[in-house]
C-alpha positions as CSV (number, residue, x, y, z in Angstrom):
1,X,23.2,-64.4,-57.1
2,X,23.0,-62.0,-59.9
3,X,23.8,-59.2,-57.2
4,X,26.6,-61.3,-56.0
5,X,28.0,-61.7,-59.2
6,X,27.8,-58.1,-59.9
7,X,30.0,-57.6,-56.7
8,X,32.6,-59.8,-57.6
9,X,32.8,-57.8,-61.0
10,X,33.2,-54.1,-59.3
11,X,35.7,-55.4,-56.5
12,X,37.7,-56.4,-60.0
13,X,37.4,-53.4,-61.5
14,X,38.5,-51.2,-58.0
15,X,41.8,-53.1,-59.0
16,X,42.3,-50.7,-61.5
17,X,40.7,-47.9,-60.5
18,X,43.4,-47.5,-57.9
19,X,46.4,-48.6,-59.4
20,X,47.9,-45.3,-61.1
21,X,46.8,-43.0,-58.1
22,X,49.5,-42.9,-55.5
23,X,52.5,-40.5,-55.3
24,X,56.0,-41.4,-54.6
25,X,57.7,-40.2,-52.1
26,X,60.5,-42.0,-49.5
27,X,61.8,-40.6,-45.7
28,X,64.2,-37.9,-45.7
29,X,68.0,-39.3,-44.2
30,X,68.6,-39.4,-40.7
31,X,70.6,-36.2,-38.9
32,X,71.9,-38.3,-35.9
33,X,72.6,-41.7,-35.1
34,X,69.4,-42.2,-33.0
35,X,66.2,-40.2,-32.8
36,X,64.3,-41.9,-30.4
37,X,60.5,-40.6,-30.4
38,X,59.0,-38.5,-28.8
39,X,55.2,-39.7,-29.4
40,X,53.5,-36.9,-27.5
41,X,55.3,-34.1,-29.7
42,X,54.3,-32.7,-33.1
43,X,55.4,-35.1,-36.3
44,X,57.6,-33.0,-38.2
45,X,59.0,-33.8,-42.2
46,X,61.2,-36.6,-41.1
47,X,59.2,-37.8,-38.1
48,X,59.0,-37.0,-34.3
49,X,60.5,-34.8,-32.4
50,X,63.6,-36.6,-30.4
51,X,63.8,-37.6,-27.1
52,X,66.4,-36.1,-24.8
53,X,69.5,-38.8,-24.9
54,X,69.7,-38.9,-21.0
55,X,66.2,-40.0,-20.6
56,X,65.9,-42.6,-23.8
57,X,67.8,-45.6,-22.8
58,X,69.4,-48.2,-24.4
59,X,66.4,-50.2,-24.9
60,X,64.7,-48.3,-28.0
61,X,67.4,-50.9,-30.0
62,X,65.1,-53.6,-29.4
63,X,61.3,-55.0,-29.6
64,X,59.8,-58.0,-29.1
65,X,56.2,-57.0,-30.1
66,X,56.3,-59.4,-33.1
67,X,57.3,-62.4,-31.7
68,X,53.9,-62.9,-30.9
69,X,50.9,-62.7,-33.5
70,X,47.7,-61.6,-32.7
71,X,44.1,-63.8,-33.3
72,X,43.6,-64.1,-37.3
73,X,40.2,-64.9,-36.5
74,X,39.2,-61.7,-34.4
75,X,38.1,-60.1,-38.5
76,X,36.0,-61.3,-41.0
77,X,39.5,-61.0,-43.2
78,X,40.8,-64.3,-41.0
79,X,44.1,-62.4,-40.9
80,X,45.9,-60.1,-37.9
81,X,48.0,-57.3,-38.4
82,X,50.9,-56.8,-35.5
83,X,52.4,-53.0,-36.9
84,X,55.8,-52.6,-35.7
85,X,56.4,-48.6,-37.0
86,X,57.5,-45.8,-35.1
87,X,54.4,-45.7,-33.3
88,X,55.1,-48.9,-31.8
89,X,58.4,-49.0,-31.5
90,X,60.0,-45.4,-31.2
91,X,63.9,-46.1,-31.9
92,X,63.4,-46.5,-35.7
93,X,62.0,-42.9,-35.6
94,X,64.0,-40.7,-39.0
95,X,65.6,-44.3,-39.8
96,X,63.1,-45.0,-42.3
97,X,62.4,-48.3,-41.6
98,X,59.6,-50.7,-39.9
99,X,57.9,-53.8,-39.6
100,X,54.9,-55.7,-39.4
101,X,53.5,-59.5,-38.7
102,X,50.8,-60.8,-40.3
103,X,48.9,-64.2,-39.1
104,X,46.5,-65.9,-41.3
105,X,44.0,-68.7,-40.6
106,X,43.8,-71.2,-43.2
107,X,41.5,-69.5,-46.3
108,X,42.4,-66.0,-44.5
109,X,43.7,-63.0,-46.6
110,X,45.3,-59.4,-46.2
111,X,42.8,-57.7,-48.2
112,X,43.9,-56.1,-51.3
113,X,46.0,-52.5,-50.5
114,X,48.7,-50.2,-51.2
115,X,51.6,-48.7,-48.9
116,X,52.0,-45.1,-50.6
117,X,55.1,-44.6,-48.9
118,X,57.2,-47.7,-49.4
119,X,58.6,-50.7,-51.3
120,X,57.9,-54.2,-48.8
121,X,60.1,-57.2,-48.4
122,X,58.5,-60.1,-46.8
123,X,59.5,-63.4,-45.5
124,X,56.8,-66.1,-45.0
125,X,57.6,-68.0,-41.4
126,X,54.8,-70.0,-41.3
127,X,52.3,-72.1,-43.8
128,X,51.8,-71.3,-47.7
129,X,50.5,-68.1,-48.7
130,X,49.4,-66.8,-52.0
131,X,51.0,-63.7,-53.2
132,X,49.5,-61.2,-55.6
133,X,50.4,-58.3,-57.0
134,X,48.9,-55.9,-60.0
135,X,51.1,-53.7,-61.9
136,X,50.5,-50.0,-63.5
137,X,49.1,-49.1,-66.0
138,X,52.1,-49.3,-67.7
139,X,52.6,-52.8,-67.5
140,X,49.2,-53.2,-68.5
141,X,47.4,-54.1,-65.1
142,X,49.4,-57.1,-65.5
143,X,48.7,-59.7,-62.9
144,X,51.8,-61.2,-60.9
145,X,50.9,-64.2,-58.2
146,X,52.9,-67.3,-57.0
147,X,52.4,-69.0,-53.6
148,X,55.3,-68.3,-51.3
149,X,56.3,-71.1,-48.8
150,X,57.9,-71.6,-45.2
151,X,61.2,-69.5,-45.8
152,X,60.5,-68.0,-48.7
153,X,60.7,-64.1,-49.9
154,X,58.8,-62.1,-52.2
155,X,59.2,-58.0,-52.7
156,X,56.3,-55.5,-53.8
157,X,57.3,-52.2,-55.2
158,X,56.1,-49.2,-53.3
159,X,52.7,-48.1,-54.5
160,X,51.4,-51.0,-56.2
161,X,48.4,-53.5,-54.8
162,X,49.0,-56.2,-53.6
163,X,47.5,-58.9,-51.2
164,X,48.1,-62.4,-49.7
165,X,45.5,-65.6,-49.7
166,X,46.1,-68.5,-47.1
167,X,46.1,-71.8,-49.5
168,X,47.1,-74.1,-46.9
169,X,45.0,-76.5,-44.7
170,X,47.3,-74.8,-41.6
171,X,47.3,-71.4,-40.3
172,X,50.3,-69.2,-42.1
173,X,52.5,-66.1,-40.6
174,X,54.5,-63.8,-42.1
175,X,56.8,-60.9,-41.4
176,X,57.8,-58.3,-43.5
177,X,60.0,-54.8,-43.5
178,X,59.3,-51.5,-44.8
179,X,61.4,-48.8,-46.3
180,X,60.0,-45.8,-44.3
181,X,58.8,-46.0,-40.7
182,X,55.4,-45.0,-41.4
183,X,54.7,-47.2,-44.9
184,X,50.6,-46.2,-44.9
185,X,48.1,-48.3,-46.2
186,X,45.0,-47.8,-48.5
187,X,42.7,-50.8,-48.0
188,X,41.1,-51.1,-51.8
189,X,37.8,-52.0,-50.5
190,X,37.5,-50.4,-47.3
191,X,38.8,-46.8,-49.8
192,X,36.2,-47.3,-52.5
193,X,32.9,-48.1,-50.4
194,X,33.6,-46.9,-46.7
195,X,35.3,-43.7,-47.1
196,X,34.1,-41.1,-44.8
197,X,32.1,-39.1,-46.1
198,X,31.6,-41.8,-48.5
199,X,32.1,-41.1,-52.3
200,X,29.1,-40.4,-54.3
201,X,27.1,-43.7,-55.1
202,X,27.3,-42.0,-59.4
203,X,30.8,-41.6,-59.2
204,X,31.0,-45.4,-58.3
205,X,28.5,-46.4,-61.0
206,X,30.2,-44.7,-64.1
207,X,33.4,-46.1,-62.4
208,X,32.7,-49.8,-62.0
209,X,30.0,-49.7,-64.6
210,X,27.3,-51.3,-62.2
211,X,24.2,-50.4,-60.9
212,X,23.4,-48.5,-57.8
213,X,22.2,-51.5,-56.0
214,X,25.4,-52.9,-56.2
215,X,27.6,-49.9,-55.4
216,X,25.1,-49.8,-52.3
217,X,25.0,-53.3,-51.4
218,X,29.0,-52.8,-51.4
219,X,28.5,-49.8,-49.1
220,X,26.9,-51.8,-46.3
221,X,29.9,-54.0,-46.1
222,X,32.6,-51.9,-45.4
223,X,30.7,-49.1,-43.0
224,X,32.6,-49.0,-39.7
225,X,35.9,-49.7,-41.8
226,X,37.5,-53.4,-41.3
């Protein structure tokens, strides 16, 4: 228990270790009306190389990869991430923008993170959903949380952490936009104590101000990433 208690201590502190880190930056303006992507070229400043008009359709306009959610139960998180950027759907290649869908089981979470790249507007679709978010340093780490319901918006500033917690008895779903068609993401935990190779077990200790045991215990549960 005392190990246990320890943990829950350093994940709070990770909170702040990260907060101040990230740099701005947002996706340079379009040169064309569409850029559909090319995914086997090189990524260039403002994306992929573009397809050839003849040979891109009409159909890059449209997706229907998030009308669907994938099983919030397939990761010990109880939440499933359906990515709708450029990757996944090529037309919104040098149009800076994307989505994704995010299914929760009931007392699932999206693990606290950061996009680096972009702010996030999100609409909840399904269930109740907790929604957190810690400011900079500036405003003092502050704390921001209020649960968000069926039809309901919230909006995180680029950069900042943030994370959602399933209250309900019901399973939840949400869908949200990005500013940039490749947002990022930095998991806190999965950052901290599974980077590869992983950051030095002192570092982490005058960090956190724990012991070793518990910056190692930590460790165990994040190798092979999420």
């Amino acid at each position: 228990m005392e190990h246990f208690n320890k943990a829950l201590t350093a994940l709070s502190a990770m909170l702040l270790l990260l907060a101040p880190l990230l740099t701005m930056a947002a996706d340079p303006d379009p040169l064309q009306d569409f850029c559909v992507a090319d995914l086997s070229g090189t990524p260039s400043v403002n994306g992929h190389p573009c397809q050839p008009p003849s040979s891109a359709g009409d159909e890059f306009l449209f997706s229907s990869r998030i009308a669907t959610g994938g099983d919030p139960l397939a990761n010990p998180n109880g939440s499933n991430v359906t990515e709708l950027d450029v990757s996944e759907w090529p037309g919104v290649n040098t149009l800076g923008v994307s989505m994704n869908r995010v299914d929760f089981a009931p007392g699932g979470t999206n693990p606290p993170h950061v996009h680096p790249r972009a702010t996030e507007v999100g609409l909840v679709t399904r269930g109740e959903l907790l929604v957190d978010i810690i400011g900079s340093l500036d405003t003092g780490n502050r704390y921001y949380s209020k649960v968000v319901r069926a039809g309901e918006t919230f909006v995180i500033p680029r950069g900042l952490i943030h994370f959602q917690f399933n209250v309900g008895r019901e399973a939840a779903a949400m869908v949200v936009s990005f500013n940039s068609q490749n947002p990022g993401i930095v998991f806190v935990p999965l950052t901290l104590f599974g980077s590869s190779p992983p950051i030095p077990t002192p570092v982490l200790v005058k960090a956190l101000r724990v012991d070793a045991e518990v910056v190692e215990l930590l460790k165990s549960k994040f190798t092979g990433g999420y």
